[in-house]
C-alpha positions in Angstrom: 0.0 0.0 0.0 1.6 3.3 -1.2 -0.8 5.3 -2.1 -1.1 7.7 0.7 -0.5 11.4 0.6 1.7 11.9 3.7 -0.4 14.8 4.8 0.6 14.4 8.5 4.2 13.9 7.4 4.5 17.1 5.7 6.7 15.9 2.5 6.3 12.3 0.2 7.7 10.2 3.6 8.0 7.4 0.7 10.8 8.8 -1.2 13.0 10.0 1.6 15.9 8.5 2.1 16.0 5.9 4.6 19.7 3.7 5.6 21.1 4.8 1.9 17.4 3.8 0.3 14.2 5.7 0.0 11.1 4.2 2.4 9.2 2.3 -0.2 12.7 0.8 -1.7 13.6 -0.3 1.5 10.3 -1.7 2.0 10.2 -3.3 -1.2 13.6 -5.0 -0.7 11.9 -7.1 2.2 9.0 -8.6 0.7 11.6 -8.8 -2.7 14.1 -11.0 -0.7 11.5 -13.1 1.2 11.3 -16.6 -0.2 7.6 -17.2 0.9 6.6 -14.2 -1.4 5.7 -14.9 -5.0 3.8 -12.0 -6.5 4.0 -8.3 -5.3 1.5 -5.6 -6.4 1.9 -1.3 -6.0 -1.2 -0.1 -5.0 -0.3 3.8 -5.3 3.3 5.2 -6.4 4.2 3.3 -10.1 7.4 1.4 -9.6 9.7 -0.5 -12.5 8.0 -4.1 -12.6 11.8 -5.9 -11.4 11.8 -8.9 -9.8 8.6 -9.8 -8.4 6.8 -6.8 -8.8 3.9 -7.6 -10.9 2.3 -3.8 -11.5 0.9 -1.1 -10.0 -2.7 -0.2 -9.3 -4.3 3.3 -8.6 -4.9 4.2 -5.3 -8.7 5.5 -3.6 -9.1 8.1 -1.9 -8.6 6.6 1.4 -6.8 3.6 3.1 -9.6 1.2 2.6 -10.5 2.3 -0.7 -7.1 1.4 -1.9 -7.2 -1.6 -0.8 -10.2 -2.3 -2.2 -9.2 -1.1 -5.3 -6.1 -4.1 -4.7 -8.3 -6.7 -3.8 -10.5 -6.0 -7.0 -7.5 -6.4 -9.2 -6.1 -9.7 -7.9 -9.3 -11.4 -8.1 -8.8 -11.3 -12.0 -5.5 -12.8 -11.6 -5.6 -15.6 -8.9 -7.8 -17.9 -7.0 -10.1 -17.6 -3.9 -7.7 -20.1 -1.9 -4.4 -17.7 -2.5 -2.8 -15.7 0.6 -3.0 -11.7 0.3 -0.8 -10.1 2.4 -1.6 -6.5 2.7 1.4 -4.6 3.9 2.0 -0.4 4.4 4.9 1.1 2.6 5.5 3.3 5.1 6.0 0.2 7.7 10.0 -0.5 6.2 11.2 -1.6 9.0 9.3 -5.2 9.0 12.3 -8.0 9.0 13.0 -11.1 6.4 12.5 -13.5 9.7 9.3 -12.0 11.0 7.9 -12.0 7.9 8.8 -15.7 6.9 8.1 -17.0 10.4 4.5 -14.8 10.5 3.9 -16.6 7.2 4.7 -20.1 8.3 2.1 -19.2 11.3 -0.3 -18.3 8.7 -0.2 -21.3 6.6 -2.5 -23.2 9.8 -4.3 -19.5 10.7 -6.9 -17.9 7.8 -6.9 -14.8 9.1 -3.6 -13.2 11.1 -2.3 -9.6 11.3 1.4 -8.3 12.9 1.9 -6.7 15.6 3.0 -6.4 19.4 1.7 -6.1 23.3 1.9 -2.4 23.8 4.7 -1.7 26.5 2.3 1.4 27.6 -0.2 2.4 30.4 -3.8 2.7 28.2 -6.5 4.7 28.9 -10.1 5.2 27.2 -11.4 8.7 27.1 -14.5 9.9 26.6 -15.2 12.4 23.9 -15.2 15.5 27.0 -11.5 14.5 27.6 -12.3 12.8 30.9 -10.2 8.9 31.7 -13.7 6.4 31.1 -11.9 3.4 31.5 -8.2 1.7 32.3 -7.5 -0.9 30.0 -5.1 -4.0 30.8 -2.1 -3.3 28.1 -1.4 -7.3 28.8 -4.4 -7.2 26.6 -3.5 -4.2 24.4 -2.1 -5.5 21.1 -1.1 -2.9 18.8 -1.9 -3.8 15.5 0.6 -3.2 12.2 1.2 -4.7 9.0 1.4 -7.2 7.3 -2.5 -8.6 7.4 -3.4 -11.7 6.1 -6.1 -13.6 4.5 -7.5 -15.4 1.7 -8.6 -13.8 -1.3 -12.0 -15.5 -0.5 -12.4 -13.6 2.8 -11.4 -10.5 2.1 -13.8 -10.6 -0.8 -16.6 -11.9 1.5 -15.8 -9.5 3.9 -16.1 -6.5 1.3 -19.2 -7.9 0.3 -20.4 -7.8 4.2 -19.0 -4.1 4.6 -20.9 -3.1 0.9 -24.3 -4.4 2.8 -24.1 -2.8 6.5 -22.8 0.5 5.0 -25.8 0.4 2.2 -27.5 3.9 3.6 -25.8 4.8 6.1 -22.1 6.2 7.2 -21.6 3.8 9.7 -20.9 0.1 10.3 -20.9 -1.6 13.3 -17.8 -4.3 14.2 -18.1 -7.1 16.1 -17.5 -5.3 19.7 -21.3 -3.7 20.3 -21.0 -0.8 20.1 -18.0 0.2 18.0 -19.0 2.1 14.5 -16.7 3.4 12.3 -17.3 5.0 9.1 -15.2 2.8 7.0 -12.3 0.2 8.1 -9.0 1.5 9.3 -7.0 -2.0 8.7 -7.7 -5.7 7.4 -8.5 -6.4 10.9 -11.3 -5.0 11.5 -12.4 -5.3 7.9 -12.4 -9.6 8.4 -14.0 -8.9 11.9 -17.2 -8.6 10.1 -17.1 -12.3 9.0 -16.6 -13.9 12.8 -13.7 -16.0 12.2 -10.9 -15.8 14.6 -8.4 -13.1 13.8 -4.7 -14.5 15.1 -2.0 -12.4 16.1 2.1 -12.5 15.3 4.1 -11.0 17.6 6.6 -9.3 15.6 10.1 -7.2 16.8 8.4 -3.9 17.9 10.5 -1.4 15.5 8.0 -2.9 13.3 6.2 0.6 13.3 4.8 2.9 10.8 6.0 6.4 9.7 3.6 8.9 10.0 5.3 12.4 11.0 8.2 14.0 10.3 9.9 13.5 13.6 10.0 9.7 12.9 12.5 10.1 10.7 14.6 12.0 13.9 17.7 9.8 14.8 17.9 8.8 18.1 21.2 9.7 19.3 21.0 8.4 22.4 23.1 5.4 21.4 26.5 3.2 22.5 29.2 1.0 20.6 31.3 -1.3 21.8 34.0 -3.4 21.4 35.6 -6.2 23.7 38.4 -9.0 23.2 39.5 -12.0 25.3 41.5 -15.2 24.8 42.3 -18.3 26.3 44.8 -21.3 26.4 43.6 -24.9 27.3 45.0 -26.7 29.9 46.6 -29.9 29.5 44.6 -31.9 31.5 41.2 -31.9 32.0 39.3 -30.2 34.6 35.7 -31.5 35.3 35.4 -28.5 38.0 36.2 -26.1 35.0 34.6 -27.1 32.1 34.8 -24.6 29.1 31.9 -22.7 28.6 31.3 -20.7 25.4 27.9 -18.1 26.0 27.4 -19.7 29.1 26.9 -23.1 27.1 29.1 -26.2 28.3 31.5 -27.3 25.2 33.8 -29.7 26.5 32.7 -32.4 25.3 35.9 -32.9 23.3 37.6 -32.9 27.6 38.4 -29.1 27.0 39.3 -27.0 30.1 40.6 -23.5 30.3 44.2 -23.1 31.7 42.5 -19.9 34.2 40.6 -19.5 37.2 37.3 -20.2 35.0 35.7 -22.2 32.5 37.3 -20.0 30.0 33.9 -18.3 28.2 35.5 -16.2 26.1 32.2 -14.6 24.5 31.1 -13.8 27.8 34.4 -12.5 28.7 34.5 -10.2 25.4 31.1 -9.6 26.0 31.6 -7.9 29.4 35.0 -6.0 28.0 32.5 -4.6 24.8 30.0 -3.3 27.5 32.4 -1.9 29.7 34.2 -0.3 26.8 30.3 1.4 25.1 30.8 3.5 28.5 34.0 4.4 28.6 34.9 2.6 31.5 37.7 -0.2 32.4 38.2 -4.0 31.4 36.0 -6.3 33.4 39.1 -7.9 35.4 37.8 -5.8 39.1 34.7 -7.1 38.5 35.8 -10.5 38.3 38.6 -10.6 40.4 36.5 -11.0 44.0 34.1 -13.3 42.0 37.2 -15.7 40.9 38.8 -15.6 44.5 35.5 -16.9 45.8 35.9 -19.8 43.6 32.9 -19.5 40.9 34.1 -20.3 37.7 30.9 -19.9 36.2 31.1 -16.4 33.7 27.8 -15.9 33.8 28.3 -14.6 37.1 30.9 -12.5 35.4 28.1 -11.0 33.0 25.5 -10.5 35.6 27.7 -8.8 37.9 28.9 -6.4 34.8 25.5 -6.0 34.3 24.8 -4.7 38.2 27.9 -2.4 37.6 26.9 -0.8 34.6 23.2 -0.4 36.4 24.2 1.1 39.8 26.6 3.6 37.1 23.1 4.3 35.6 24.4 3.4 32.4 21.2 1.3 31.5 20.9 1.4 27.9 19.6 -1.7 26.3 21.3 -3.9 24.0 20.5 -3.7 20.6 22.6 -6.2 18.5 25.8 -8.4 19.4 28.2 -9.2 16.7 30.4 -12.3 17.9 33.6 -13.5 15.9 35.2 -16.9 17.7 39.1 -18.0 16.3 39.7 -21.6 17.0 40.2 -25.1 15.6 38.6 -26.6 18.2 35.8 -26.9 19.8 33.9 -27.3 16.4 31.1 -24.2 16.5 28.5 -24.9 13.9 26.5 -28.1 15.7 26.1 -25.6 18.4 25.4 -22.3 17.1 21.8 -22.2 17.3 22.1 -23.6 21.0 24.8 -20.6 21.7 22.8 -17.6 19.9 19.8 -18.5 21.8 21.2 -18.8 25.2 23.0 -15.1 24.8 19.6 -14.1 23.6 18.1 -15.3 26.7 21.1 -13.9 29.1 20.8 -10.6 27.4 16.7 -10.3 26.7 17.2 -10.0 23.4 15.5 -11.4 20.0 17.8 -14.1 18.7 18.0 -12.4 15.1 19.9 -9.9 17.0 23.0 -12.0 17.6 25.3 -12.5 14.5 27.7 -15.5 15.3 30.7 -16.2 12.9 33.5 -18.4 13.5 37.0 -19.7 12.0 40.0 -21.9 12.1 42.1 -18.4 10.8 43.9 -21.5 8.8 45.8 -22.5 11.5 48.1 -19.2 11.1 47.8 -18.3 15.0 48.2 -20.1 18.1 44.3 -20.4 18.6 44.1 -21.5 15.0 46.7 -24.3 16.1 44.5 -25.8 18.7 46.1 -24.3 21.5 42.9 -22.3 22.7 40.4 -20.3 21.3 39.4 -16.2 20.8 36.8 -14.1 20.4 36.2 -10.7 19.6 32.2 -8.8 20.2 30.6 -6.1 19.2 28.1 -4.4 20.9 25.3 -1.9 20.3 23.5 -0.2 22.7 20.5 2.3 22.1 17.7 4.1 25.0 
C-alpha cells in the first residue's frame, strides 16, 4: 500500500531517504528477498516491474479504498484459496525472519495480522476528555502490518461491509458498540465475517512512519567493542569445564588453563559493554568473583550487568556481533544452542545476535588448537 498522501508527514515520507534507500525501496527490498513471497503488487506510487513486482494499481481516496481497489485487481488474476498479504509502505522496517516466520504461522491461521503487546499504560477517554476506562495493556495488542487472508475472505468481507454501510455512514464491528465509518486496517475489515483473527508478535521497530519526527535519529546510542583469549590446559578439569555463551562445550575434555571455565564470549562480552561506557576492562569485576571460587562467567556477566546499572548506564542492547578464532571446539553443531542462550542472558531477540567463527587457517596459536578467541561487538541504544 503506497498510495497515501503523507499529509501528517509534511513531505512524500516514501521517497526520503531511509539507511542509503528511500522508504518504499527499503520496504520493497523485504518482501523482494523473502522466499515465501511470490507476487507483489503497488497499489499507489508506479514502480519499474523488477523482480517480483507484478504492476501497479491506482490508489482510492482513502486507506480502505485502496485496498479495495487491490483486492479487486487480484481477483482477476488468482484464485479464492491464495494468501493476500496486505502490507504499508510506510511500515520499512518489518524483517525477512518475521515475515517468513508470521507466514509459516499463517499457513494453519486464515486470518492473522502483525503486531505487538503495547509496553504502555492505556487509557479510554471519553469524547469531554475525561479517563472512562483503564485498559489492561497485557491485553492491548497494537496492531501493524502485514495482514493476512484469503482472497476469499477479504472478498466476503467486502461484500459484508458493501451491505451494513448500504445507507448509512456507519458500520458496526463485532465489539457492540463500535462504528466506524469505514475500516481502518484488514483487521477490523475480516471482523465482520466472525472467524478468529490470530495475532504474530513481531520485533516492535515494526512501526509505521507517520510524521516528520519519525524520521529524527535517536542519538542516544552506544558501541562497543571487547576481546579475550584463552589457552587450554593440558589436563582436563571437570570443575572447570569450558563454557562458550554460558553453554558447556567440553565435550571434546576441554578445560581453560584460568581460574574459569574459559567463556571467552562472555568475557569479550563484558569488556565490549564496559568499553560502550568508557569505563575499564572487566578484570575488578571478576577478580572478587574468581577468588571466591565460581568459575561460572555468567556470574561475570551478571555482575557487569549490576555495575553498569548502579553507574546508571542502562541502555539496552541492541545487536551483538560475535567473531570466535579456534580449531577446536567445532562451533556450527552448536550455534543455534549458543545464539539462543545469549539471547536469553541478554533479553534479546535471537535475530539480533550474528555468530561467525574460523579456524584463521591454523596461522595463530588459537588456530593451532592451542585455545580459542573471540572478539564482540556491541550496540547499545535508550
Amino acid at each position: 500500500m503506497a498510495a497515501g498522501n503523507s499529509s501528517r508527514c509534511g513531505f512524500d515520507k516514501l521517497l526520503k531517504e531511509l539507511h542509503q534507500k528511500n522508504v518504499l525501496a527499503t520496504c520493497l527490498q523485504t518482501f523482494q528477498t523473502a522466499t515465501s513471497i511470490d507476487d507483489i503488487w503497488i497499489v499507489g506510487k508506479p514502480v519499474p516491474n523488477t523482480g517480483k513486482i507484478r504492476g501497479s494499481i491506482t490508489g482510492g481516496s482513502s486507506r480502505f479504498e485502496s485496498v479495495k481497489a487491490g483486492l479487486e485487481h487480484c481477483k482477476k488474476f488468482y484464485e479464492d484459496e491464495v494468501r493476500i498479504i496486505v502490507h504499508n509502505a510506510a511500515n520499512p522496517f518489518l524483517t525477512i525472519s518475521d515475515l517468513e516466520m508470521g507466514l509459516k504461522q499463517a499457513e494453519n491461521k486464515t486470518n492473522l495480522i502483525f503486531g505487538f503487546f503495547t509496553p504502555n499504560s492505556i487509557k479510554q477517554v471519553k469524547e469531554n476528555g475525561i479517563v472512562n476506562k483503564f485498559l489492561d495493556r497485557e491485553q492491548i495488542f497494537e496492531t501493524q502490518t502485514p495482514q493476512i487472508s484469503t482472497l476469499e475472505n477479504f472478498n466476503q468481507a467486502l461484500q459484508i461491509w458493501s451491505q451494513k454501510s448500504s445507507g448509512s455512514k456507519k458500520w458496526e464491528i463485532a465489539d457492540p458498540g463500535m462504528h466506524f465509518s469505514e475500516p481502518k486496517d484488514e483487521a477490523e475489515l475480516l471482523s465482520l465475517l466472525n472467524q478468529p483473527i490470530h495475532v504474530f508478535e513481531c520485533q516492535p521497530n515494526n512501526t509505521k512512519i507517520t510524521f516528520a519526527s519519525d524520521f529524527e535519529t535517536n542519538t542516544n546510542f552506544k558501541i562497543g567493542l571487547g576481546e579475550d583469549s584463552h589457552r587450554f590446559a593440558k589436563l582436563f578439569d571437570p570443575l572447570k569445564p569450558l563454557r562458550l555463551a554460558g553453554i558447556d562445550m567440553s565435550e571434546n575434555h576441554l578445560s581453560s588453563d584460568g581460574n574459569s571455565d574459559g567463556d571467552v564470549i562472555l568475557h569479550a562480552l563484558c569488556n565490549a559493554l564496559l568499553s560502550a561506557f568508557g569505563d575499564k576492562t572487566f578484570d575488578p569485576i571478576a577478580a572478587p568473583i574468581c577468588a571466591a571460587g565460581e568459575t561460572n562467567s555468567t556470574t561475570y556477566l551478571k555482575a557487569t550487568q549490576a555495575h553498569l546499572a548502579n553507574q546508571n548506564h542502562e541502555l539496552k542492547v541492541q545487536q551483538v556481533l560475535v567473531s570466535l578464532e579456534g580449531s577446536q571446539p567445532k562451533i556450527a553443531p552448536h550455534h543455534e544452542k549458543l545464539v539462543n542462550h545469549l539471547a536469553e542472558l541478554l533479553d534479546i531477540s535471537p535475530q539480533c545476535i550474528g555468530l561467525t567463527y574460523t579456524t584463521g587457517e591454523g596461522l595463530s596459536e588459537v588456530g593451532k588448537g592451542f585455545g580459542i578467541r573471540s572478539f564482540v561487538l556491541v550496540t547499545l541504544k535508550a
